[in-house]
C-alpha positions as CSV (number, residue, x, y, z in Angstrom):
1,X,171.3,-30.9,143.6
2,X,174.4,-29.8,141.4
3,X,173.6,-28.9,137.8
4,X,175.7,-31.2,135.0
5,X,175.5,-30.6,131.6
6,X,176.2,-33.0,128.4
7,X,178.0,-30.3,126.6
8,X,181.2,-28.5,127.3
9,X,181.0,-25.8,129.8
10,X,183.7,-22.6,129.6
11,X,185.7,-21.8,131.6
12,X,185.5,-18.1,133.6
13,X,187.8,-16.2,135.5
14,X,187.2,-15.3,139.1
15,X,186.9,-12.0,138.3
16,X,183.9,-9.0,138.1
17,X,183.4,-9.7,134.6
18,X,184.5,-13.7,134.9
19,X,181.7,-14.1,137.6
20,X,178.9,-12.1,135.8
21,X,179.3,-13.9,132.4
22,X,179.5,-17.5,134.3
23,X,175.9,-16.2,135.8
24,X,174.1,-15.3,133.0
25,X,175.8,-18.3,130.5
26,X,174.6,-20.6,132.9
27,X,170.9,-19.0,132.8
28,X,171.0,-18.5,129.6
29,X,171.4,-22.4,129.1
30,X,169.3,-23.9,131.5
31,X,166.9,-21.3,132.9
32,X,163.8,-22.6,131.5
33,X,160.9,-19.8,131.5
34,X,162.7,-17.2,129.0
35,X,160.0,-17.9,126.5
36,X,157.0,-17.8,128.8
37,X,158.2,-14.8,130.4
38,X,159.1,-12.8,127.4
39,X,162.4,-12.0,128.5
40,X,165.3,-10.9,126.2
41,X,168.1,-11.8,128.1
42,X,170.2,-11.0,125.9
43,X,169.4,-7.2,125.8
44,X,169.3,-7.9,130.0
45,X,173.4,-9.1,129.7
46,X,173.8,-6.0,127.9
47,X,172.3,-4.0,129.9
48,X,174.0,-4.8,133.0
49,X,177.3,-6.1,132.2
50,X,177.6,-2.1,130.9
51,X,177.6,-1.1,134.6
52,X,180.6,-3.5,135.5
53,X,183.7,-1.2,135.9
54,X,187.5,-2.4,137.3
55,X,186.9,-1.0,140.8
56,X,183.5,-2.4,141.3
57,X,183.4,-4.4,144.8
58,X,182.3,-7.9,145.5
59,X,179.2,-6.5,147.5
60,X,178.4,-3.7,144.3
61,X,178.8,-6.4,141.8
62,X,175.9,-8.7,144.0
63,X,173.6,-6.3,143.9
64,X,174.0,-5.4,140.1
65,X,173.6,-9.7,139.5
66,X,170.6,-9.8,142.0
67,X,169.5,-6.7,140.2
68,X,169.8,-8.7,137.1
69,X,168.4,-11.6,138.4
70,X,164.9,-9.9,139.4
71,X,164.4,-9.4,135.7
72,X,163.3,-12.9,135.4
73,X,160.2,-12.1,138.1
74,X,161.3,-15.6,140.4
75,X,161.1,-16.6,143.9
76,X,163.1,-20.0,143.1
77,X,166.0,-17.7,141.5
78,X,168.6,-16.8,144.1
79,X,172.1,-16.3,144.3
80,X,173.7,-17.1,147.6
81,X,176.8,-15.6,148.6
82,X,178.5,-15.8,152.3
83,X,176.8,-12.5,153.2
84,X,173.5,-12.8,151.8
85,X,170.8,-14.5,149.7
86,X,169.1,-12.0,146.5
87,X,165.2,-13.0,146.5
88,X,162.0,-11.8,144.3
89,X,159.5,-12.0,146.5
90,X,156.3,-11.3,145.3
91,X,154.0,-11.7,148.3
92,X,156.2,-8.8,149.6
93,X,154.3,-6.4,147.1
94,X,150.8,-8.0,148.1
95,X,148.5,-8.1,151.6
96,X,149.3,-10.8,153.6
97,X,145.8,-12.0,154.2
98,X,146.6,-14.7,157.3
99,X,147.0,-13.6,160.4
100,X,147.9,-16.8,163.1
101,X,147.2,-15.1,166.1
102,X,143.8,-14.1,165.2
103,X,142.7,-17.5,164.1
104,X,144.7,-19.1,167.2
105,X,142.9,-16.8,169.6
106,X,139.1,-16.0,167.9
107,X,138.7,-19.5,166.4
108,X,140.6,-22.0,167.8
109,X,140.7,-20.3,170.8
110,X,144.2,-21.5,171.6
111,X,142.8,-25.0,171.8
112,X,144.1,-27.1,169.0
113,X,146.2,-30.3,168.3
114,X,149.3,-30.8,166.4
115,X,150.8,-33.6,164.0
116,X,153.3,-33.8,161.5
117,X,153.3,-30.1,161.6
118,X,149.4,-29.7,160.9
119,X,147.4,-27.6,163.4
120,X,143.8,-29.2,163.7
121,X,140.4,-29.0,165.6
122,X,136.6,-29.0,164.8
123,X,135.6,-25.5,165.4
124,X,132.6,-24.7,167.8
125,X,130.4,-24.5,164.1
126,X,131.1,-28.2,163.1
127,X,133.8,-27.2,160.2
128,X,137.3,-28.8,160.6
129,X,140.3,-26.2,160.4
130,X,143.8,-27.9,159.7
131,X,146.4,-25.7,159.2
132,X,149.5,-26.7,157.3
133,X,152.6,-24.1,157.7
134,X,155.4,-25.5,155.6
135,X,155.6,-28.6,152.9
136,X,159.0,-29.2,154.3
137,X,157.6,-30.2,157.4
138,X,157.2,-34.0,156.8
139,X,153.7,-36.0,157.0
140,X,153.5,-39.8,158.1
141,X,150.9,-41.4,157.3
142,X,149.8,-42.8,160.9
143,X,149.8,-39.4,161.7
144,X,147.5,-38.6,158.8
145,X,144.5,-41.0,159.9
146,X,145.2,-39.5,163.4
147,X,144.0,-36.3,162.2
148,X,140.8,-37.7,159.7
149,X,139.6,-39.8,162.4
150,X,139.7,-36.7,164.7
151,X,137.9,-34.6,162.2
152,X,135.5,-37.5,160.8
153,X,132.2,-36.2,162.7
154,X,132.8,-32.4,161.0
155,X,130.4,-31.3,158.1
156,X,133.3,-30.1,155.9
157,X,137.3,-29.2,156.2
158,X,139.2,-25.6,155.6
159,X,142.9,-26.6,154.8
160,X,144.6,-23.0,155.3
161,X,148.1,-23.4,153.5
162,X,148.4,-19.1,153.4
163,X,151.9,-18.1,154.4
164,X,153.2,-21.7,153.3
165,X,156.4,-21.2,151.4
166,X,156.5,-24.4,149.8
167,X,158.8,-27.8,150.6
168,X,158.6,-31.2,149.0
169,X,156.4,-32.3,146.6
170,X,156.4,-36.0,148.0
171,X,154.2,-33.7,151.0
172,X,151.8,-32.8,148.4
173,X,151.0,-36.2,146.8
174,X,150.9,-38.2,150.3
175,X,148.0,-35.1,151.7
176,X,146.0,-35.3,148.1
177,X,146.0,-38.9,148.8
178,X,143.5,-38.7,150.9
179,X,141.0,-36.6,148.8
180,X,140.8,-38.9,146.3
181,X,139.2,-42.3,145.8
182,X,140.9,-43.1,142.4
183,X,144.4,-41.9,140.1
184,X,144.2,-38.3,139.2
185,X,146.2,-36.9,136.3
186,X,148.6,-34.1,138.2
187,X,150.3,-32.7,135.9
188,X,153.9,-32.7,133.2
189,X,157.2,-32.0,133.3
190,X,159.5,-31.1,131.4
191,X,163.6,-31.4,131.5
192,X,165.8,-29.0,129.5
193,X,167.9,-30.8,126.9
194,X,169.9,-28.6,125.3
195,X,171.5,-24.9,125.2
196,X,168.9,-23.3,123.4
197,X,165.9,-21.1,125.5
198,X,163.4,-24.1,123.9
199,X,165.7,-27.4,124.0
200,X,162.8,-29.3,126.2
201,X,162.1,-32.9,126.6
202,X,158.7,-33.9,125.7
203,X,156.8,-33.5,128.4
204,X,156.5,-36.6,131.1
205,X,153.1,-36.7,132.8
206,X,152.6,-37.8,136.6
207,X,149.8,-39.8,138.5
208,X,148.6,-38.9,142.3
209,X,146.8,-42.3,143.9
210,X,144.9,-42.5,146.5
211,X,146.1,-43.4,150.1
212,X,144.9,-46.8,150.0
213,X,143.4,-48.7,153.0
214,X,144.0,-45.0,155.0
215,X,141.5,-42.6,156.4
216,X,140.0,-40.5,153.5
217,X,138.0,-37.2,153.7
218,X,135.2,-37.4,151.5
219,X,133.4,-34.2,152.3
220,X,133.4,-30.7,150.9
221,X,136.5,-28.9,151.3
222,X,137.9,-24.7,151.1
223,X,141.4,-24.4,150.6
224,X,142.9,-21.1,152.1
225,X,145.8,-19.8,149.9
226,X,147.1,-16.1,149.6
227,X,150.6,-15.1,147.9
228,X,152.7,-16.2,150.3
229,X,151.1,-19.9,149.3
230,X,154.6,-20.1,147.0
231,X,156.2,-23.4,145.2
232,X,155.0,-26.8,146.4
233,X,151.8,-25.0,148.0
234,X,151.1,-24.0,144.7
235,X,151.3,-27.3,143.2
236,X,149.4,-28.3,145.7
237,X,146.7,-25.7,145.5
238,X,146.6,-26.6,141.7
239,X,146.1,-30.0,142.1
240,X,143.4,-29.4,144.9
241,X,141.1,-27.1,142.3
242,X,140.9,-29.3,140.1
243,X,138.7,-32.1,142.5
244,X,135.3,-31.6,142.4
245,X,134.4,-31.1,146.0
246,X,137.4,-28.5,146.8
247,X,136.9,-24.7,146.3
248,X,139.8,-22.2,146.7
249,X,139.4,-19.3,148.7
250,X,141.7,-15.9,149.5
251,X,143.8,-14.8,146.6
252,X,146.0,-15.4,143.9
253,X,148.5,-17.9,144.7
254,X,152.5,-16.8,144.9
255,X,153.4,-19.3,142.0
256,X,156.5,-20.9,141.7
257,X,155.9,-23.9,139.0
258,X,159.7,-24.7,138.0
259,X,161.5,-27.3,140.1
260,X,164.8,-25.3,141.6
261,X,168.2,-26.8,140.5
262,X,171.4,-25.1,141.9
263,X,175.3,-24.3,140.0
264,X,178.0,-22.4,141.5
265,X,180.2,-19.3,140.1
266,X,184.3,-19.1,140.1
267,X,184.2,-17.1,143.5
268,X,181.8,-19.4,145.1
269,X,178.6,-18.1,145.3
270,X,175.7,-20.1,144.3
271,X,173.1,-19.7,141.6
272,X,169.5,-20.9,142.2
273,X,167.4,-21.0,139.4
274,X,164.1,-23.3,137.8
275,X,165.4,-25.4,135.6
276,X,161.9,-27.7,134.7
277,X,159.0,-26.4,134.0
278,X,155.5,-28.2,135.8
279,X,152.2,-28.2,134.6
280,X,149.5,-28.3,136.2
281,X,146.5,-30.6,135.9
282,X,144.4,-28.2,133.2
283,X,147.8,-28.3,131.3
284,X,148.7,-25.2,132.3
285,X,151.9,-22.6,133.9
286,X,151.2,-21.5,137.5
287,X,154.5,-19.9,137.7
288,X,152.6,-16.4,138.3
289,X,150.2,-18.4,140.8
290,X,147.0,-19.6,140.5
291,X,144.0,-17.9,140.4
292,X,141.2,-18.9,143.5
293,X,138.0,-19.9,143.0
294,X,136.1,-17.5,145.3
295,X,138.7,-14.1,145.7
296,X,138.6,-12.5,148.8
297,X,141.0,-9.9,150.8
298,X,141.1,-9.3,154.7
299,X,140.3,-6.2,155.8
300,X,141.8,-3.6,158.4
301,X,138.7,-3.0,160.0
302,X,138.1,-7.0,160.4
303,X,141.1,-7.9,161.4
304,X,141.0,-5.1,164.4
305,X,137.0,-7.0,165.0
306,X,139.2,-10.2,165.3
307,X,137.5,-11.5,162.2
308,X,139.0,-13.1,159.6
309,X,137.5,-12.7,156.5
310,X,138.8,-15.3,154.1
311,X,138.1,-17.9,156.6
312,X,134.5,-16.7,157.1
313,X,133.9,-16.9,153.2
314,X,134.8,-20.7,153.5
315,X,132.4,-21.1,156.3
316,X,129.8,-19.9,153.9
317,X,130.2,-21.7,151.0
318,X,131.0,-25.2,153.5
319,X,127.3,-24.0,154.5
320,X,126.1,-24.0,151.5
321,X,127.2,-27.4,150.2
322,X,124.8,-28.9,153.7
């Protein structure tokens, strides 16, 4: 959605300088981790606008702004011109711990069903697997009790989110919805309110329910995340730790706790950038992820075995919970 503001915005020229100082003004005003992060931005504008000269080109003055941008460590901050999209991607930097082929061919052994963009089976040890790729990827809830009825006679569920990027947090609350049998405290937000790096709103706290009169799962659960598990997964991963029958497994989550909001410069190009801050449910930041219950990496040597080892963990502690 378009960012507005309820006090007077200047105006910049479409030029090298023009564009930079609309970037970082606009940032600077309604960027809302500065604090958390412990970023000066003010030595960052320095910094960088120093490297600006008059013969600097529209593709050398993106990279210095995307440059700029990377300071701030965030996979919701982009800018988007016509010929390409800056990004601080910090799974990039990590393993990626999920492999689809392996489980599609060594455990599900390419025999699985698919609703509402969830992959699901009971696997030949009596564990439901349901994999869920991408929070954009809308859920209905007919399709929902599909899936639970299908996966009632299992002993326990692994819900592998690893490699989701995120999508809408409506996704999120309708799947919790059917792990829980009464309202669950989710988390706050938190809308800016002012110019100033700290000009928040007090913080407005949210409610999950549960999916009433639909098809709930009422038996242990592991949820798979790794770093690429970025944005609404992590909201979602959050919320999920915090019931009591639900262990996460794999590693560190990719974070991404601040819901995106979107401006534009003189020349066009967009800016990308949180803008309100979400808690979590233990009142806490996951915007540098969130931390698993049970950490475990994939190995080379598995992988080559066909094994994966993250999903093996949650096999062990779903045995455990008999």
């Amino acid at each position: 959605m378009p960012l507005t503001s309820c006090h007077d915005q200047p105006e910049w020229k479409d030029d090298a300088l023009g564009n930079f100082d609309a970037l970082w003004s606009i940032l600077d005003e309604h960027y809302c981790f500065f604090s958390y992060k412990d970023v000066d931005w003010q030595e960052v504008r320095t910094r960088y606008r120093a490297k600006i000269h008059k013969d600097i080109t529209s593709r050398e003055l993106f990279e210095l702004c995307s440059d700029m941008l990377k300071e701030l460590q965030d996979g919701h901050t982009n800018l988007i011109s016509s010929y390409d999209v800056s990004r601080y991607w910090i799974w990039e930097q990590y393993p990626v711990n999920y492999d689809e082929r392996l489980i599609d061919e060594h455990y599900l052994n390419f025999n699985y069903h698919r609703a509402s963009g969830i992959k699901y089976q009971i696997l030949s040890n009596n564990y439901a697997y349901m994999y869920y790729g991408d929070f954009a990827s809308g859920i209905g809830d007919g399709n929902l009790d599909v899936i639970f009825n299908s996966i009632a006679p299992s002993d326990g569920l692994v819900i592998d989110v690893r490699s989701n990027g995120g999508g809408y947090l409506t996704n999120v609350e309708t799947l919790v919805g059917r792990f829980i049998d009464e309202r669950i405290y989710a988390g706050s937000i938190q809308h800016k309110t002012g110019p100033a790096h700290n000009d928040f709103s007090s913080p407005y706290d949210y409610y999950f329910e549960p999916a009433r009169g639909r098809v709930h799962y009422n038996k242990p659960v592991v949820v798979l995340a790794n770093r690429g598990s970025f944005s609404a997964t992590n909201n979602f991963v959050s919320i999920m730790k915090s019931l009591p029958n639900v262990t996460v497994v794999g590693d560190v989550t990719g974070g991404g706790c601040g819901l995106p909001f979107t401006s534009e410069l003189p020349n066009g190009w967009s800016i990308r950038f949180s803008a309100a801050p979400i808690t979590g449910p233990d009142g806490e930041l996951t915007e540098f992820g969130v931390e698993p219950d049970v950490r475990v990496d994939m190995t080379e040597a598995d992988v080559a075995q066909g094994r994966d080892t993250i999903l093996e963990k949650a096999f062990e502690i779903l045995k455990n919970k008999k």
